[in-house]
Each structure stands twice: as C-alpha cells, then as structure tokens.
C-alpha positions as CSV (number, residue, x, y, z in Angstrom):
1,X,25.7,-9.3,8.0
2,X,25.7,-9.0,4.4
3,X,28.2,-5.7,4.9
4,X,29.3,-6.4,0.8
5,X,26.2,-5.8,-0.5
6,X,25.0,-3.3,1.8
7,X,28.1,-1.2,0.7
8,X,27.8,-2.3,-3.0
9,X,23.8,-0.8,-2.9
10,X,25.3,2.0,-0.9
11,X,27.6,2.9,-3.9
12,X,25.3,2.1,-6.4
13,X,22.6,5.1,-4.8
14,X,25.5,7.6,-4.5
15,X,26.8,7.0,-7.8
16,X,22.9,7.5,-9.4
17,X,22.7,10.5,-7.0
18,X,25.6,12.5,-8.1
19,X,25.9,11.3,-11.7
20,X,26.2,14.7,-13.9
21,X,25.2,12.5,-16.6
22,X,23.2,9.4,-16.5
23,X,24.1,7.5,-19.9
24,X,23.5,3.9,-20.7
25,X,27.9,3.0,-20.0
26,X,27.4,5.1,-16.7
27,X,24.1,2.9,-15.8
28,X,25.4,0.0,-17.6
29,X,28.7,0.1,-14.5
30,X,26.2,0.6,-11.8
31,X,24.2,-2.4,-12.8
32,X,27.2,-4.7,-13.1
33,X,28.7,-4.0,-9.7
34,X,25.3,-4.3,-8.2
35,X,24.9,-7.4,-10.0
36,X,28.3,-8.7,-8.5
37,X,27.4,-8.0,-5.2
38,X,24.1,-9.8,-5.1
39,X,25.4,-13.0,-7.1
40,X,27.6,-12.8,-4.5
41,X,25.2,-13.0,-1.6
42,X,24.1,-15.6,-3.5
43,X,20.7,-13.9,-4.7
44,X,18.9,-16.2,-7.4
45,X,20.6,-14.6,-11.2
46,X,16.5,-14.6,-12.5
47,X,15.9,-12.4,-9.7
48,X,19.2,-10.2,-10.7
49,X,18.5,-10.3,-14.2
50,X,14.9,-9.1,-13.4
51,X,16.0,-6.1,-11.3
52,X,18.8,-5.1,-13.8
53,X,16.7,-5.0,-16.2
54,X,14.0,-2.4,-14.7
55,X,17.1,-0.3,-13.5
56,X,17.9,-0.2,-17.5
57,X,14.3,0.6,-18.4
58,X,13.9,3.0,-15.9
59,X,16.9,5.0,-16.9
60,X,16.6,4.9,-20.2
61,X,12.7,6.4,-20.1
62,X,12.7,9.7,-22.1
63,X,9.7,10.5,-20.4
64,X,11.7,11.5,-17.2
65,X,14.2,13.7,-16.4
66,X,17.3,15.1,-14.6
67,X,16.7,14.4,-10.7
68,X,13.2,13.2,-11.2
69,X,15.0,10.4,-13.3
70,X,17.7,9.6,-10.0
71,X,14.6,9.7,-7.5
72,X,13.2,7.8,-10.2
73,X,16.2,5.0,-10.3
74,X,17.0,5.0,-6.4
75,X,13.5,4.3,-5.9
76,X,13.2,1.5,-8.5
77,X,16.1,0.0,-6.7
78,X,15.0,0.4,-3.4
79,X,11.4,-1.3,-3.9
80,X,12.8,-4.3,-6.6
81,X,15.0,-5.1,-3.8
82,X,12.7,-5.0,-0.7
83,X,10.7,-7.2,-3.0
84,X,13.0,-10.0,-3.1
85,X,13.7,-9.8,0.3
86,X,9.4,-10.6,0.7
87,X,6.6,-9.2,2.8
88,X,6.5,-8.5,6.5
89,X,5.3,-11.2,8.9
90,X,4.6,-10.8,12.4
91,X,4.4,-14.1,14.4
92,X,1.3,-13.2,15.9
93,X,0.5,-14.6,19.8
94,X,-2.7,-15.0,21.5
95,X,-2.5,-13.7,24.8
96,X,-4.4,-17.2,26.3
97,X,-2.1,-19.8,25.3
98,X,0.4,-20.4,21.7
99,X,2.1,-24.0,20.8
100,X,4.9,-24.0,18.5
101,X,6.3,-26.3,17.0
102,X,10.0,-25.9,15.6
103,X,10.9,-27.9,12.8
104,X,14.0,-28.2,10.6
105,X,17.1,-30.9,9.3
106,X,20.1,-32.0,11.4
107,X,22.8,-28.8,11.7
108,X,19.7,-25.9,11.2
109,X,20.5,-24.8,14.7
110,X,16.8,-25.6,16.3
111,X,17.8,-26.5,19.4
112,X,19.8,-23.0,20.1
113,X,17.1,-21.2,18.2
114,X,14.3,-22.4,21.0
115,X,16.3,-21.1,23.6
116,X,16.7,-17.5,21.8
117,X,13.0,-17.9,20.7
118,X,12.1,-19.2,24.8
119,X,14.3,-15.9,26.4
120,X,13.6,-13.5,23.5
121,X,9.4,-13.7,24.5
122,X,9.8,-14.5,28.1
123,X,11.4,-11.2,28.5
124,X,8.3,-9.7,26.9
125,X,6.0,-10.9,29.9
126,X,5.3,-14.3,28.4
127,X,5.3,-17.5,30.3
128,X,7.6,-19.9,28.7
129,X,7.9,-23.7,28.1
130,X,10.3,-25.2,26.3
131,X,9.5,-28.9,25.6
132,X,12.1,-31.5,24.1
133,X,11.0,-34.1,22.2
134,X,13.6,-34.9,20.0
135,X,14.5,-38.4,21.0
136,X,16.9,-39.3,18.3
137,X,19.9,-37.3,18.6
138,X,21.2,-38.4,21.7
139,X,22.3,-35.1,23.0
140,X,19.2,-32.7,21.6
141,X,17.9,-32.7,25.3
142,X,20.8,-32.7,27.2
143,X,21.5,-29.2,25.4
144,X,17.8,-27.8,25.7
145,X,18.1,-28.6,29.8
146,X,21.6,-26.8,29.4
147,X,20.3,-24.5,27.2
148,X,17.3,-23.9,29.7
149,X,18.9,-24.0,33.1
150,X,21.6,-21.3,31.8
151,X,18.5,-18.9,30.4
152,X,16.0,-19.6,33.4
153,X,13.6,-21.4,31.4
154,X,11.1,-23.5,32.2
155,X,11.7,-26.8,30.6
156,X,9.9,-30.5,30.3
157,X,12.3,-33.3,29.3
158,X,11.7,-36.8,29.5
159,X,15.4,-38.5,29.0
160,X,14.0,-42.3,29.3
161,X,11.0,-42.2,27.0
162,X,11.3,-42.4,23.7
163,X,7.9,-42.0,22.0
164,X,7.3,-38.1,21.6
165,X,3.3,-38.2,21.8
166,X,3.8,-39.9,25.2
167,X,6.1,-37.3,26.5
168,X,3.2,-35.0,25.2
169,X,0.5,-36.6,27.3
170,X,2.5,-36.7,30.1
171,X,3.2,-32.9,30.6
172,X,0.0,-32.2,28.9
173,X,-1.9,-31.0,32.6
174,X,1.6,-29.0,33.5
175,X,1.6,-27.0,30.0
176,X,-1.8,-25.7,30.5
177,X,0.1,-23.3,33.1
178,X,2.0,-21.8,30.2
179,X,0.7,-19.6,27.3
180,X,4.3,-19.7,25.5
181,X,5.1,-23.6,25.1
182,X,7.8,-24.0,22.2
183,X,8.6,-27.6,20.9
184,X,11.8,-28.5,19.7
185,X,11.1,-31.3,17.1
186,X,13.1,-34.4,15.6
187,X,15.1,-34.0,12.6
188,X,16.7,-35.8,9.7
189,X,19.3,-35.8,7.1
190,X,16.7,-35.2,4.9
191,X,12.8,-34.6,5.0
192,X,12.1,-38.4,4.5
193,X,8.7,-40.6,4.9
194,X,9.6,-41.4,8.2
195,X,10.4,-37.7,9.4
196,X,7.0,-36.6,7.4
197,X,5.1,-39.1,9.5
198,X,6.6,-38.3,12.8
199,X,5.6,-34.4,12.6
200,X,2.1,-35.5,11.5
201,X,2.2,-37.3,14.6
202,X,3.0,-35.0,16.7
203,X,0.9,-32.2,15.3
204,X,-2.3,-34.2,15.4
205,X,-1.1,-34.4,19.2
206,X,0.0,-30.7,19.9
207,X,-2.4,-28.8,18.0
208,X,0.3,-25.9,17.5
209,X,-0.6,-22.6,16.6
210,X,2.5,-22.1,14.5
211,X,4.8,-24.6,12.6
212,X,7.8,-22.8,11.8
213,X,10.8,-24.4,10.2
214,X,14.1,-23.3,10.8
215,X,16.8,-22.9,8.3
216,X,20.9,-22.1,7.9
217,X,21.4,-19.8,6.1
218,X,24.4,-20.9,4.4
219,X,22.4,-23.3,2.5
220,X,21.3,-20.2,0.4
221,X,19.3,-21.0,-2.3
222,X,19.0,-24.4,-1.3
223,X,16.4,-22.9,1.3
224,X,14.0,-22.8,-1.4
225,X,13.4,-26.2,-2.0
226,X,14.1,-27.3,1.7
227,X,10.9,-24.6,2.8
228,X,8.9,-25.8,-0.3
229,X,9.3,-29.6,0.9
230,X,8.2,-28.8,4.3
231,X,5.3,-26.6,3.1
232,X,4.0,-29.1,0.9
233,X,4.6,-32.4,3.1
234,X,3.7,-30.3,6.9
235,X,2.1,-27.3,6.4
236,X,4.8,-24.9,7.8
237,X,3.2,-21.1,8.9
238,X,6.9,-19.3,8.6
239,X,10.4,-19.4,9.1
240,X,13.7,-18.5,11.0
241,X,17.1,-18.4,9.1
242,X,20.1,-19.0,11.6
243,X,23.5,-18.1,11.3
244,X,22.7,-15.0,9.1
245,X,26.3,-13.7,10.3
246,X,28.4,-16.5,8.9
247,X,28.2,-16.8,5.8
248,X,27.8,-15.0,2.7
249,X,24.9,-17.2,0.8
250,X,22.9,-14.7,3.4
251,X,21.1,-13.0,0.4
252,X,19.9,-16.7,-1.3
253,X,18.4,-17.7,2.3
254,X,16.3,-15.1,2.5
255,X,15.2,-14.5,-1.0
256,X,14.6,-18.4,-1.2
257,X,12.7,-18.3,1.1
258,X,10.2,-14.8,-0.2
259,X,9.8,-16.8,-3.3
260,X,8.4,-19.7,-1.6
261,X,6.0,-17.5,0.0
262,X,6.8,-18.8,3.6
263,X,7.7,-15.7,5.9
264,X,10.8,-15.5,7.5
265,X,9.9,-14.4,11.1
266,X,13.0,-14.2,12.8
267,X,17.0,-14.4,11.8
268,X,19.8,-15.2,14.6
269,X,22.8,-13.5,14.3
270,X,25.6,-15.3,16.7
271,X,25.7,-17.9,18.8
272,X,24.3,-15.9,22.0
273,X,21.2,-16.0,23.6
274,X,20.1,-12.5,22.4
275,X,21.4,-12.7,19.0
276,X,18.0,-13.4,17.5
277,X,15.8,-10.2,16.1
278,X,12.1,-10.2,14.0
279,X,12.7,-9.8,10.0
280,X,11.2,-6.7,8.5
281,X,12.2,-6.6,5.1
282,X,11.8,-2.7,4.9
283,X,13.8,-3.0,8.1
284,X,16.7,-4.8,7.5
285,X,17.2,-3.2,3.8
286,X,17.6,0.4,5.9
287,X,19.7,-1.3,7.6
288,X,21.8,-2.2,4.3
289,X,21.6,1.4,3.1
290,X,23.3,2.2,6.0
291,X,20.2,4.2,7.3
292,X,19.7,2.4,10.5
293,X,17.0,0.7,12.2
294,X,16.4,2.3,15.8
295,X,13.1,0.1,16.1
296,X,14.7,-3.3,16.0
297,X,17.7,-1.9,18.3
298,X,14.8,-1.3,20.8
299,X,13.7,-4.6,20.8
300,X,17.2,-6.1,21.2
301,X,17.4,-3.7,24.0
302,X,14.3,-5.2,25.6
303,X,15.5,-8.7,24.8
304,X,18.6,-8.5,27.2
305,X,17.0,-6.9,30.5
306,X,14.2,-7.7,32.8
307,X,11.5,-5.4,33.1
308,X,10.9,-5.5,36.4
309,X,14.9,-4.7,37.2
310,X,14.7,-1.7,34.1
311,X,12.2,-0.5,35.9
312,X,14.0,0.2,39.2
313,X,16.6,1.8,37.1
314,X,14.5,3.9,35.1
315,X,12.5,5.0,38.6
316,X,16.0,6.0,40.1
317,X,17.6,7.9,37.3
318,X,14.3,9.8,37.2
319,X,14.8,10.2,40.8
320,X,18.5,11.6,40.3
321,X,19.2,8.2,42.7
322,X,21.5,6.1,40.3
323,X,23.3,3.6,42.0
324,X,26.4,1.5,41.4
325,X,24.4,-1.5,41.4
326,X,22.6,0.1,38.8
327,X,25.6,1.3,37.0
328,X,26.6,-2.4,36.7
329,X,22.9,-3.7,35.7
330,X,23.8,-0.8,32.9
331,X,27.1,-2.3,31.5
332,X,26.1,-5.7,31.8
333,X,22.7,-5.1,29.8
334,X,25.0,-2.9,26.7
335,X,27.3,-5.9,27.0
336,X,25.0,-8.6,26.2
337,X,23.7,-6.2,22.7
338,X,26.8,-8.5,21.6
339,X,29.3,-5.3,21.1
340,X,29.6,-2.2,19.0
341,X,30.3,-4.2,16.1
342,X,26.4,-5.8,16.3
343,X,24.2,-2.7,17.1
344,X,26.2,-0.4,14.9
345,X,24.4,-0.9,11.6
346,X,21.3,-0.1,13.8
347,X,22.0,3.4,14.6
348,X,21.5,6.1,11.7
349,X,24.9,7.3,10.3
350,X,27.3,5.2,12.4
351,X,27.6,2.5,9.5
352,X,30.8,4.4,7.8
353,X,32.5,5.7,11.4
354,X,35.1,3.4,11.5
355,X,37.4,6.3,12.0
356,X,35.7,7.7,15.0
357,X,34.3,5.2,17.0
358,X,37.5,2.7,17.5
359,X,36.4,-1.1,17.1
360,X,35.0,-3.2,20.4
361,X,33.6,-0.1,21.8
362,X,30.9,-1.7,23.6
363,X,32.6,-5.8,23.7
364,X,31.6,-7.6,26.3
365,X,33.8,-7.7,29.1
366,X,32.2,-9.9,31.5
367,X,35.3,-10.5,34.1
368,X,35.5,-7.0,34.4
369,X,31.8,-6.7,35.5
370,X,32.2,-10.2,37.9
371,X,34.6,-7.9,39.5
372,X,33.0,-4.7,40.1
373,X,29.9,-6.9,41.3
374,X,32.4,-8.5,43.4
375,X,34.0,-5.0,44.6
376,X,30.3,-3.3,45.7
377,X,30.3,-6.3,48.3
378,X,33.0,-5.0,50.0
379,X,31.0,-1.5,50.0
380,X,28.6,0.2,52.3
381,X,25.3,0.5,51.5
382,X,25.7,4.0,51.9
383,X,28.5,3.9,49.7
384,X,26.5,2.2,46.8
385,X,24.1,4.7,46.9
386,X,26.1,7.6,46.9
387,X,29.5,7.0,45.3
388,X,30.6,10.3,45.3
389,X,31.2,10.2,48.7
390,X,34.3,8.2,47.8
391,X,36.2,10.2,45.2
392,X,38.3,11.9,47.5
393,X,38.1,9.0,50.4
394,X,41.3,7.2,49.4
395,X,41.4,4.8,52.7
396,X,38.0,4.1,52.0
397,X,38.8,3.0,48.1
398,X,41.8,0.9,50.4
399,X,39.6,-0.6,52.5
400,X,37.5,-2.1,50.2
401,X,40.1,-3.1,47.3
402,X,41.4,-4.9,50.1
403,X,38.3,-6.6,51.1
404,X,37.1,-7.4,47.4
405,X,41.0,-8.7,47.1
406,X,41.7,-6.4,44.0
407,X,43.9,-3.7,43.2
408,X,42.5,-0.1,44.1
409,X,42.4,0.9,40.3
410,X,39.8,-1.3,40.0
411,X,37.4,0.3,42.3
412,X,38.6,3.6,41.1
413,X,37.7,2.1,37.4
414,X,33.6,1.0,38.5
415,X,33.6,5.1,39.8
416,X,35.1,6.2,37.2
417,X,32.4,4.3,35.0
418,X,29.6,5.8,37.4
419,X,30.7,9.1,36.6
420,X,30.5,8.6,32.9
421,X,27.1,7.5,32.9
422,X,26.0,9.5,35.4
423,X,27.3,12.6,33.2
424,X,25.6,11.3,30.5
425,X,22.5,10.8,32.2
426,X,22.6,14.6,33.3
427,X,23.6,15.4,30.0
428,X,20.4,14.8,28.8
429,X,21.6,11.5,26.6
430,X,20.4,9.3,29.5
431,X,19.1,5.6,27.9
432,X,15.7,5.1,28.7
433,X,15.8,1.2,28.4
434,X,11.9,1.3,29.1
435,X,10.9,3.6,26.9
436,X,13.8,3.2,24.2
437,X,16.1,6.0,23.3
438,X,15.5,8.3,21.0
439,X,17.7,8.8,16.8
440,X,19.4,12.1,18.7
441,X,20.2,10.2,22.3
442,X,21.4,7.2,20.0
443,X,23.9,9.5,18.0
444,X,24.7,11.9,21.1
445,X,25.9,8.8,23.2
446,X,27.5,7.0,20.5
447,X,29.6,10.0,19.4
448,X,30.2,11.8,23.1
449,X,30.6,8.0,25.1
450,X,32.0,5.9,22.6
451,X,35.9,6.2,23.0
452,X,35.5,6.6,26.6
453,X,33.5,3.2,27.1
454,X,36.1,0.8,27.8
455,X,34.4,-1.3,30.4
C-alpha cells in the first residue's frame, strides 16, 4: 500500500536528518523526489506545489538553525502531509440500534465491503444485519447471501420483489432485533436522476444513521468529484476507499476525498473478509514512515477471532493448559491477518527487514491447518491436552497418522508447531489476543519466531 511513497518520505526525512549542509540544491533534490513520488500516487500537483513550497520556506528561514532547522523541516513535512491525508473520523455507533446505508457506482466494491463492514463489527459484540436491496444487478444478492452464509451473517434478501421500500417494510419487525443493520444500496454507471431519486427513497424509508459512500480507489482523483456529487445530491456522512492495495492512484483517493471534506472511515486492503481496517490519518502516515501502527494491528487482530473462543485461549495459556486445539485456533487466527507481507508495515522497525524475516512468513496455509484439525480427531483427549506425552511415543504418532490417513511427519509437524508456541509463550513473548500484544512482544516474536513459522 502506497510502499513508493512511503519509502520516497522515508528518504526524504533521512536525507534532512543527516544533511551536513542544508543548501537550497541540497533541498531543492529532496523536494523533487518527494514531488515524484506523490504525483506518482497520484496526489493533486496544487496540493504538491503547496507543500514544496513550505519545505522551501521553511528551509531557507534564517531565523532557524542547524538541527532546530531539520526538526524544523521533518516536522513541516510530517504535518503538510497528514493534512492532505484529512482529519480523523470515527464512525460512531449507538449502542440501541445504527442503520447504514452503503452507497456507491457499479465496480466500487459495495457489496464485498458490507460483508467486511457486517464481520469486522459483529466480531466487536454487535448484532448484525445485512439487508440487500439492490434489485438491479442481477447477481448483487446472490453474492451478499454468499457473502453472508460464508461469514455467518445474518442476512434479509427478498430475490422476487423488486421494489426496495417494500423489501424494507417487510423485514421492518425482524430488524428491530438488530442494532447493526447495514444496507447494501443500488448503483449506477453514474450518479443519475434516477439513482438520486431511488436513495431518497429509500432514506426517507430507512432513516439511517449513516450514509456512507464507498469508493475505488483507483479512481484517484476522480473521487473528488464522485464524493462531492453524492454529498451535494444525498447527503453522504463519510466514506470507505476499496482496493487501497491495487493500485497506485492510492494517494489521489484519499486526498480527494480530505478536500471534499467527507471522512474516509474505513479502507480495504484485499479481497478477504478481514482486509478492511478504520483510517487514522496520523495512523496510516506512521505507517508510511515506516514507524508502525501497533493500535490498528490490534484491531485487525480482534477482527479475525471470536471473543468468546480468545477467551478460552487466553484463560488456558494463563493456566499453563495450552492445548493443540488451541494451538490450531492460534495459526488459523495469524493466518487470516492475510500474511507477513500485510501486518508488516504495522509493527515498528520491521518495514526495511527484508533480509531477516524471509517473505510469506506468516501466508496462509489453510490445507495445512484442515489437516492438523483433521489429525487431532484421530487423538485422545488426553493427548490433546497434553501433547508432550507424545514426543517420544512413536506408535502412538503411528496410530494416529494412520487413523487421520496422513503421513507421520505431519503429526510430528502440528507438535512441533505446539512446541514453538508453547516456548514462546513461556518465553514471555506469549500473544495476548485479548488484551493485544505489546511494541516489545511484537518485535520479540517477529525476530525470535519468524523463520521458524512455516505453518
């Protein structure tokens, strides 16, 4: 996501930092390559221009000098860019009931981003309803049922009726059971009369509590006038940018969108159910500088377990009683963070480790897992309790290879992956999923575990 720039700012800091000298050519080359880099991610070249410009200033002020004057700098370039990116939002919920309605043009990615939005809240205690109600494209509800069924979610689809207020009315008594009920809306080519009139409709129906459009990012700075349009015609509250990790317009999305003045509240990140996190402009520029963002790693952390089964877990390792089942809850939870390549830029100081954290570290390997789960029903309960019982038991390792139909390195392989975490855990780097873990567990178990976590 955005790795040029972030690497271009990255220089652009060191270089101010260690300059011996900070003349106007030696400013003048910092400025252009930053300048590349945000064209690049297609930032608006007013908004450049703007920011070069008070680098210049700034550096050429008489009034301040040696490291005062690089504090000076680094900061001006630091705050002109988390400017542009715009101010933090929080899409605020009421804890009685909230009604959203998701808006947004044909290819935006609404229908996926319900889902992520439906799973990402419901795993934060809320009770979730997704409703479809876009009758036009033929397959928008057969994908939120899909969508739905595969996530757990509650869903109300109406497949014969095409009038959306109707569909309204007639879940209207089942809703009130709900205080989570997102609405995935029609869409258009374009935001026409007929499209205007439509959301109107169903507005004055639903009564949301939040109309947020949603937006592709690789529009870029097309997102300006498409969230200006829907402002002006509907009355949009916010935003959510999709696809932030395919495409390099990235930069003009976002920054489109802080001019407007509509608040992006959440940006997805790959096509998986978790790959959706809350946009904090401070945030997600730490991120750039390679500084890390532990915070929004915690919530992605929360966003692929169940509390009620991280709470067993957490209640076991603090009772020194981890299990294999719990091993594999583990692996299966770090698998679906999406990989090593996703959650790196989160953790402080693991942005430029190529060299010693080898790539895929943490890549899902989900046949791997359907095997081990498959391998502990072939086990005692005894023996999934207590797993150390079988490190030396080869005919017991036999005995249940044969009767999970695998090959006896694969049982050896779940043990092996028991011990590991196990060690870790007792190691004092133990991941807290509850609680979160904290910048020192983060870099203890990303430099100690990393090569050895081949799932």
């Amino acid at each position: 996501m955005l790795e040029k720039l972030g690497e271009a700012i990255r220089k652009a800091t060191d270089k101010i930092a260690n300059a011996l000298f900070l003349d106007k050519d030696a400013v003048d080359l910092i400025v252009r390559d930053l300048q590349r880099a945000l064209i690049e991610a297609d930032v608006n070249i007013a908004l450049v221009k703007e920011l070069s410009d008070k680098i210049r200033k700034s550096a050429m002020d008489e009034r301040i000098k040696g490291v005062e004057k690089k504090e000076h700098i680094i900061k001006i370039l630091h705050d002109e860019l988390l400017g542009i990116l715009g101010e933090y939002k929080q899409l605020k919920l009421d804890a009685k009931q909230n009604i959203i309605l998701l808006l947004g043009l044909y290819g935006s990615g609404k229908t996926t981003t319900i889902a992520k939005l439906g799973n990402y809240y419901s795993k934060r205690g809320f009770r979730v309803a997704l409703v479809g109600l876009d009758v036009h494209r033929p397959a928008a509800q057969e994908q939120l049922k899909q969508l739905a069924e595969k996530n757990k979610l509650n869903y109300f689809i109406d497949f014969e009726e095409k009038n959306p207020v109707k569909i309204l009315k007639k879940y209207e008594k089942k809703l009130k059971d709900y205080n989570l009920i997102l609405i995935d809306t029609a869409g258009r080519h374009t935001l026409d009369d007929e499209l205007i009139k439509e959301i109107k409709t169903i507005t004055k129906e639903a009564k949301p509590t939040e109309s947020i459009l949603v937006i592709p990012a690789d529009i870029g700075q097309a997102a300006k006038t498409q969230a200006k349009q829907f402002k002006d015609a509907v009355n949009i509250s916010g935003v959510i940018i999709t696809r932030m990790d395919s495409t390099a317009k990235a930069g003009g999305a976002l920054t489109a969108c802080a001019e407007t003045k509509a608040p992006v509240y959440f940006i997805t990140t790959g096509e998986k159910i978790n790959d959706i996190e809350e946009f904090n402009p401070k945030s997600f520029l730490s991120r750039l500088l390679g500084m890390g963002d532990l915070e929004a790693l915690m919530e992605k952390i929360k966003s692929v377990t169940e509390e009620k089964s991280q709470k067993k877990i957490q209640k076991n390792i603090e009772e020194g009683k981890l299990t294999l089942d719990d091993v594999i809850e583990q692996v299966k939870s770090m698998s679906s963070l999406g990989g090593f390549e996703k959650i790196k830029s989160m953790i402080p100081g693991l942005s430029n480790m190529k060299a010693k954290i080898p790539e895929g570290v943490l890549e899902n390997q989900e046949a791997k897992v359907a095997r081990w789960e498959h391998i502990t029903k072939s086990m005692t309960q005894e023996e999934k309790e207590n797993p150390e019982i079988l490190e030396k038991q080869t005919s017991r390792i036999a005995r249940i290879a044969k009767g999970a139909g695998v090959p006896t390195s694969d049982v050896r392989s779940l043990l092996k992956q028991y011990k590991m975490l196990n060690d870790m855990l007792k190691s004092g780097a133990g991941m807290d999923m509850s609680e979160g873990m904290s910048q020192k567990q983060m870099m203890k178990f990303a430099k100690k575990f990393g090569k050895k976590m081949r799932f």
